[in-house]
C-alpha positions as CSV (number, residue, x, y, z in Angstrom):
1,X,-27.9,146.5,-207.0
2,X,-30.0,149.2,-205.1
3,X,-28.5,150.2,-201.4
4,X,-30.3,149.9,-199.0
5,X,-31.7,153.1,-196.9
6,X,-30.5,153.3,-193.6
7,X,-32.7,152.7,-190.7
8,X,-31.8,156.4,-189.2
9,X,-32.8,158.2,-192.4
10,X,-35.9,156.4,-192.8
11,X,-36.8,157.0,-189.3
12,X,-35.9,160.7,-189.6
13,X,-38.3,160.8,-192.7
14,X,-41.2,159.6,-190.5
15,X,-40.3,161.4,-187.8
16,X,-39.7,158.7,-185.5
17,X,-36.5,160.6,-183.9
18,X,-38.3,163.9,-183.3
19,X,-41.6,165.0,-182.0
20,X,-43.8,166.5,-184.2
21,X,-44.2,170.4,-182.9
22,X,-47.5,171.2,-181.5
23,X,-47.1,175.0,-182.6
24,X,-47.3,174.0,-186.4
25,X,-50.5,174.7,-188.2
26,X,-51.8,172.5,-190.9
27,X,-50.1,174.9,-193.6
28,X,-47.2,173.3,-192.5
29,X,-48.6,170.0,-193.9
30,X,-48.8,169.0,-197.6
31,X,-50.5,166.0,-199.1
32,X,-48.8,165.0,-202.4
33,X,-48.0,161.8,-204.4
34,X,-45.0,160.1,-202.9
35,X,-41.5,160.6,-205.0
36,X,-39.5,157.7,-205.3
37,X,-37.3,158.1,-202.6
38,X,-39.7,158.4,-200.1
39,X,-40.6,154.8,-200.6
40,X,-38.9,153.4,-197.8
41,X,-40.5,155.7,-195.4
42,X,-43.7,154.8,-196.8
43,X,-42.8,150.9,-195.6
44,X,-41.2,152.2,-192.6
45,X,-45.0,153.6,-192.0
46,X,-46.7,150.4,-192.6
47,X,-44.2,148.7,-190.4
48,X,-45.0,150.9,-187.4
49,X,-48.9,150.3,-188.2
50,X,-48.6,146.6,-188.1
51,X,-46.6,147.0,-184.7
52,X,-48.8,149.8,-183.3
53,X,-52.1,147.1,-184.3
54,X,-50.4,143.6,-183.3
55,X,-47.5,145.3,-180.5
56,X,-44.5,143.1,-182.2
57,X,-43.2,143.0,-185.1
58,X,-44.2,139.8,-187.4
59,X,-41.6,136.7,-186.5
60,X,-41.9,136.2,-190.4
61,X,-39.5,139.2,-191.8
62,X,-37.6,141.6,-190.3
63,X,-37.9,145.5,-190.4
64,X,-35.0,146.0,-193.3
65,X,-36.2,143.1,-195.7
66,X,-39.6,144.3,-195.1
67,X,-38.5,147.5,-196.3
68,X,-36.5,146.8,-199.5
69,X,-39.4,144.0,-200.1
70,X,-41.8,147.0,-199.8
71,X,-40.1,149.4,-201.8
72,X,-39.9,146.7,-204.5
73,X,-43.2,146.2,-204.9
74,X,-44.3,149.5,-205.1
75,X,-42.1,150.0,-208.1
76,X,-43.3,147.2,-209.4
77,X,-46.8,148.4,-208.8
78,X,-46.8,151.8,-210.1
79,X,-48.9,152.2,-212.4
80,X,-51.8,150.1,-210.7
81,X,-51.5,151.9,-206.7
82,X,-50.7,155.1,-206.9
83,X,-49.0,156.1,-203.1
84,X,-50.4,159.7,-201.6
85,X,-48.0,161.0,-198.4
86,X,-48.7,163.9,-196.0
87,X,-45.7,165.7,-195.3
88,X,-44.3,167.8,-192.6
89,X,-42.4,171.8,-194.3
90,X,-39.5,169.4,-193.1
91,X,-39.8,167.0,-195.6
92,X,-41.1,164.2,-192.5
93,X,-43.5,161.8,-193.9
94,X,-46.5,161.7,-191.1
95,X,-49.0,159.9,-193.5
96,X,-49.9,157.6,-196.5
97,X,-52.8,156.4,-198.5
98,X,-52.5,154.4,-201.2
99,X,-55.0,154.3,-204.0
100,X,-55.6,151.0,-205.9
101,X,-56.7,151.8,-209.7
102,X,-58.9,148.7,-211.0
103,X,-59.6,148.7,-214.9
104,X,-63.4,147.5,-215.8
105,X,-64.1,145.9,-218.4
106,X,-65.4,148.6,-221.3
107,X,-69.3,148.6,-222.0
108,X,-70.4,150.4,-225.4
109,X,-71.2,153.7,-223.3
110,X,-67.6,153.9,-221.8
111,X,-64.8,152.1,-223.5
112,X,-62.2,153.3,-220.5
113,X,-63.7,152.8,-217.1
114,X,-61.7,152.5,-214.2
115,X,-62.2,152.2,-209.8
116,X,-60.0,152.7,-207.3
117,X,-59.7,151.3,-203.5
118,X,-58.6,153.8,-200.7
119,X,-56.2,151.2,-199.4
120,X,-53.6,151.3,-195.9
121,X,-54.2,155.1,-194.7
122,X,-53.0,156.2,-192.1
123,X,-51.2,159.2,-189.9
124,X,-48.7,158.9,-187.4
125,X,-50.1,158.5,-183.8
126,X,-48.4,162.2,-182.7
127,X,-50.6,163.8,-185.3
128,X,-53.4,162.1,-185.4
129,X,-57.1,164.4,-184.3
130,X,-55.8,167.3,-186.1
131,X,-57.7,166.4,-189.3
132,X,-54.6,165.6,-191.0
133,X,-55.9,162.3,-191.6
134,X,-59.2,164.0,-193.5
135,X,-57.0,165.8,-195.9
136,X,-55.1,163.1,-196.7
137,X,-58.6,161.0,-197.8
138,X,-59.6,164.4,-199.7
139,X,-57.0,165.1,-201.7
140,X,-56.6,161.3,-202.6
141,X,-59.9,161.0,-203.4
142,X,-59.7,164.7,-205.7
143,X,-56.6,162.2,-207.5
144,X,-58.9,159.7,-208.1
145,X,-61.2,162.4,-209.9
146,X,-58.5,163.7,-212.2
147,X,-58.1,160.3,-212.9
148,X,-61.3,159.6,-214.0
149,X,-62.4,157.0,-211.4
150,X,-66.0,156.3,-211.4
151,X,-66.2,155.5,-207.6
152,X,-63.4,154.4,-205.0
153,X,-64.0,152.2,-202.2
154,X,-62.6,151.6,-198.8
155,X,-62.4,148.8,-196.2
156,X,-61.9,150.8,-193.1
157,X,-61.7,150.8,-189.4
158,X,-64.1,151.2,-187.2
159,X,-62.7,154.4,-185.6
160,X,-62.5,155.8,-189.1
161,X,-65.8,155.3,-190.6
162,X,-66.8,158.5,-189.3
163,X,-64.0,160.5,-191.3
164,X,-64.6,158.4,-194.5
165,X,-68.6,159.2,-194.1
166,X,-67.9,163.0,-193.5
167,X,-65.8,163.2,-196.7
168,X,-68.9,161.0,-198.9
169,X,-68.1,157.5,-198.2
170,X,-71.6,155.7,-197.7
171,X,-73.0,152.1,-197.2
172,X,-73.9,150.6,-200.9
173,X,-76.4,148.1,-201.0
174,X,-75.0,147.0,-204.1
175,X,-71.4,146.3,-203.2
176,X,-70.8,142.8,-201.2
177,X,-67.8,140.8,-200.5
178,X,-67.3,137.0,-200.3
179,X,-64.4,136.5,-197.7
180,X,-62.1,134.1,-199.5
181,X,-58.8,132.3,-198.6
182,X,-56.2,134.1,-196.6
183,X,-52.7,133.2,-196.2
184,X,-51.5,135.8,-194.2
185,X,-53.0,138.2,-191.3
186,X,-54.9,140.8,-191.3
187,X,-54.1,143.9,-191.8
């Protein structure tokens, strides 16, 4: 049975504890695909967003099942969302992005055809407007190339449209949605 991480080491990986420092320049920053044990920092992330969007924590689960429930699926879910983090030269995760890979069905021009969704990105309030949050969509979106991807959408906020559009997101008129069936809120 898997231990649980501690809530002081998965706040120390996000930097919850410390500040970031304003001296650091973005070489101080890397955006790679998330190693295992940075899984619960990833949730710890998506935890903060849902209180930093809603201002309380969901009455529904707490912070630590949350986590391992997290951590769980994205293990589980490996080989279909692929988890990007930005990352601080002290090893403090200050940002994710997940990318969703979504196998088509072959045609007799491309037997292996695959999208992806830019899914839950986001960068730590204390370093957002540094363009911290642009390199994390680029270099997700230069994984998606290697991968092969033949286009990756997003479903974004409004304040980030802009940063999407400046990296070559753009309105399709062929892409529509049909809002189905929810069971839980949004986000």
């Amino acid at each position: 049975m898997k231990q649980p991480v501690g809530v002081g080491a998965v706040n120390q990986l996000v930097g919850v504890e410390r500040e970031i420092d304003d001296t650091g320049t973005d070489d101080d920053v890397t955006v790679r695909p998330a190693e295992p044990g940075e899984l619960a920092a990833v949730a710890a992330l998506r935890w903060r967003w849902i209180l930093e969007n809603d201002g309380a924590a969901p009455p529904a689960v707490d912070r630590e099942d949350f986590i391992r429930h997290f951590v769980t699926w994205a293990e589980h879910n490996a080989a279909s969302h692929r988890c990007m983090v930005l990352a601080d030269s002290g090893v403090r995760i200050l940002g994710m992005a997940w990318l969703a890979v979504v196998h088509r069905v072959p045609t007799p021009h491309a037997l292996h055809r695959a999208s992806g969704d830019l899914q839950c990105v986001y960068v730590v309030p204390e370093a957002r407007d540094a363009g911290l949050g642009g390199r994390l969509i680029t270099e997700t979106l230069a994984r998606a190339r290697e991968l092969g991807l033949e286009r990756v959408t997003v479903h974004s906020s409004p304040r980030a449209i802009p940063a999407y559009a400046r990296r070559g997101f753009e309105n399709s008129p062929r892409l529509l949605q049909a809002h189905v069936a929810r069971t839980t809120p949004y986000p």
